[in-house]
N, C-alpha and C positions, 0 to 999 in steps of 0.2 A: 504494500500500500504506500502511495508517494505523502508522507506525512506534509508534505508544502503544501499539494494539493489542496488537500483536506483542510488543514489550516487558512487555507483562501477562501474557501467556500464559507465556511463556518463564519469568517469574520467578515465576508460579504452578508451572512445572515446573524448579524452578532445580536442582533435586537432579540429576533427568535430562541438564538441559543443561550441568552443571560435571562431567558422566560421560564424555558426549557429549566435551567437549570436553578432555578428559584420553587419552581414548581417542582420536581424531582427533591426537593430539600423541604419544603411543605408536606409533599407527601408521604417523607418516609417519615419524618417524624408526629404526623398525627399518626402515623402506624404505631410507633412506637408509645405516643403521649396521649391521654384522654381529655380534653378539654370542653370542661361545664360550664355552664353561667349559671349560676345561684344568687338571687339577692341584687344583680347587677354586676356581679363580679366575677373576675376566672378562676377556675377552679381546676388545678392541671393535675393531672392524677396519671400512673402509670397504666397501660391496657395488659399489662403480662402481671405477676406477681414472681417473688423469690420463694426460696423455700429452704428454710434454716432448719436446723438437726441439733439437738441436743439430748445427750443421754446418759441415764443413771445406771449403778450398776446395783444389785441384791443377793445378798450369803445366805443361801438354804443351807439352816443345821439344825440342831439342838442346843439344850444345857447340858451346860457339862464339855463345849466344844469336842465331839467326839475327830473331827476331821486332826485336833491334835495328837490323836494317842498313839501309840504302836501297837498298842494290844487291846481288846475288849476283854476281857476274861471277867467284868462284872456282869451279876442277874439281879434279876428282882423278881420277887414270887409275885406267881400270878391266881387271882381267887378262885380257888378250886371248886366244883361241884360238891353237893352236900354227899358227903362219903367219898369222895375222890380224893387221892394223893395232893399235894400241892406240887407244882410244878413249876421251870421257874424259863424264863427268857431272858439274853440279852439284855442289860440295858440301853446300851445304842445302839440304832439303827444299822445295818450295813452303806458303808459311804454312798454305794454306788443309787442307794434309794432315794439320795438327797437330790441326785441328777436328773432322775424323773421325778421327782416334785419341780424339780425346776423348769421342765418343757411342760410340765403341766400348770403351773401358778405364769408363765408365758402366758397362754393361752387364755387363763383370766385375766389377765391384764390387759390383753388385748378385746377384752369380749364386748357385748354391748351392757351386760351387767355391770360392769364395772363404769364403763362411757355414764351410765345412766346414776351411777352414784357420783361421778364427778360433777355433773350437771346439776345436781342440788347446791351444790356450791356456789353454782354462776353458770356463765355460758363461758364453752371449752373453744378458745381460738386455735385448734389443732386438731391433729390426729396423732394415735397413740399406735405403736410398734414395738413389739415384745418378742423377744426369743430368750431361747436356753444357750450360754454362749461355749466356744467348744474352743479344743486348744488348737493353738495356731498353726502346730505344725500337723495337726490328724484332726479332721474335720468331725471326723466320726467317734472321736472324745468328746463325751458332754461332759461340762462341768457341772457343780450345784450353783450356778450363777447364772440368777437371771438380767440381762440388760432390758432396759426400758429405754424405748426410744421415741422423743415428743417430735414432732413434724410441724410448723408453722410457717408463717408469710412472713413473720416478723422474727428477727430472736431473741427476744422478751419472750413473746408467745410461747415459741418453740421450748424455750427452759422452764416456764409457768407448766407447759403440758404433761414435762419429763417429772417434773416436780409433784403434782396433784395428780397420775396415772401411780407414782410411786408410792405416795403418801397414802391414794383408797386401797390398792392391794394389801398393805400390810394391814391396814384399818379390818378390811373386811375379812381377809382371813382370821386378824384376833377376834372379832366380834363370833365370827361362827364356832372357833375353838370356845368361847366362856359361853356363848346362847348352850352349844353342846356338852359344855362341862368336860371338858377337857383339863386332866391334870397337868401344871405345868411342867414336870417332868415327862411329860408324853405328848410332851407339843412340837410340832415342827416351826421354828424360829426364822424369821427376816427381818436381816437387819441389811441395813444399806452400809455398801462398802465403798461407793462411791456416789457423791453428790451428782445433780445434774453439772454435767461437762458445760465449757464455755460454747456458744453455740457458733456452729458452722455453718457455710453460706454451702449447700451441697445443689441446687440445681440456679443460678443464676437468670435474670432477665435476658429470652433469647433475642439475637442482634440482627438475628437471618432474614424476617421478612423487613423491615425498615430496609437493610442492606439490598434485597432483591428489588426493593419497589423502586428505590435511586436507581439502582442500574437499568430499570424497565423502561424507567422514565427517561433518561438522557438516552438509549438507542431509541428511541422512539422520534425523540425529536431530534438525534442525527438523520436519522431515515428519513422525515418528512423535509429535514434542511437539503438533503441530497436528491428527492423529489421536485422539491422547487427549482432547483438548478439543472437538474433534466429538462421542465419544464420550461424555463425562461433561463437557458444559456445567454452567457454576458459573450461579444462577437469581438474574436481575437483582431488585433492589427497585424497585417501582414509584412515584414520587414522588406524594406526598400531594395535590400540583394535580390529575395525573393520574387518583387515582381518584372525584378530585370531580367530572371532566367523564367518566368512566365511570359514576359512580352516577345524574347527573342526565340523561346521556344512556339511559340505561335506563326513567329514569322517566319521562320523556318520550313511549317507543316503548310503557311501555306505558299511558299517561294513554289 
């Protein structure tokens, strides 16, 4: 493409192409920006939202920290039948049961039961996201740790969500452990091992359509500027060598 060219054309049509190009910059940013009148005045708001992450972490155990011991070798009797032997279990759990409480208390955490005791408190500007977390180098290792993870537009929100999703799961589990009378030695325990994290910006405002509608906009009205110039060609001068070897070529063809 002869960039001179182009650049002659375009600034034989510069009136068009500084329109062109005002317009192409209008458009992509009403793509990108919302603009209200309320009350008489502007009101400019984003048309996409962000979306911040923040998340807590939760130690499924007991009392007695059993995940510390090396050995279990204590029991506790358990109340026999009238005429039965006493017989006796354990008293902690095997580790590996704290791991499935933990994809299971996930699960609540993520539920609508849970959603639905947060919202007694107020209205939830988030969404709530729950797993059992697993080691890093073997996926298929559960830990007894559950993460809780808040999702918002803002990250205020986002750590408000991780916070009050973390706060009703322990809530609600002790509430059902004492409604059911549950011995504190026979409770399964969460405690937060980590606060809600600083929050992170994990899907950003996208740039792609504003970026697409710029670029639509100025080939468009390159196109229509190189239409016009097809149409209404500007008429070259012909250089004064040139019409000497026109004239004498004529006179020639007709000697």
């Amino acid at each position: 493409m002869d960039l001179s060219l182009y650049l002659r054309v375009v600034w034989r049509f510069r009136v068009l192409a500084a329109l062109g190009l005002v317009l192409a910059v209008m458009l992509g940013l009403l793509s990108y920006l919302k603009v209200d009148l309320a009350d008489g005045s502007f009101d400019i708001s984003y048309r996409d939202s962000e979306q911040w992450s923040s998340s807590a972490t939760i130690f499924v155990t007991q009392l007695g920290f059993p995940l510390g011991r090396s050995i279990y070798d204590e029991t506790v009797p358990v109340r026999p039948a009238p005429g039965a032997e006493t017989s006796y279990v354990p008293r902690y759990a095997d580790p590996s049961r704290f791991a499935s409480y933990a994809q299971l208390f996930a699960r609540v955490a993520a539920s609508d039961l849970l959603r639905r005791r947060m919202l007694q408190a107020g209205p939830l500007r988030g969404t709530v996201r729950a797993s059992a977390a697993t080691d890093s180098r073997n996926v298929n290792f559960v830990l007894p740790l559950v993460e809780i993870q808040g999702l918002a537009e803002t990250a205020p929100d986002a750590r408000a969500t991780s916070a009050r999703a973390t706060r009703a799961l322990i809530e609600y589990v002790e509430q059902e452990q004492a409604a059911n009378k549950i011995a504190l030695n026979r409770r399964v325990i969460l405690r937060v091992l980590d606060d809600p994290s600083k929050p992170s910006l994990v899907a950003p405002r996208s740039k792609t359509r504003p970026a697409f509608i710029f670029v639509a906009v100025l080939l468009a009205v390159s196109a229509l500027i190189f239409i016009l110039e097809n149409l209404r060609p500007r008429l070259r001068a012909v250089p004064s060598d040139e019409n000497d070897l026109a004239v004498s070529g004529d006179s020639r063809r007709t000697a």
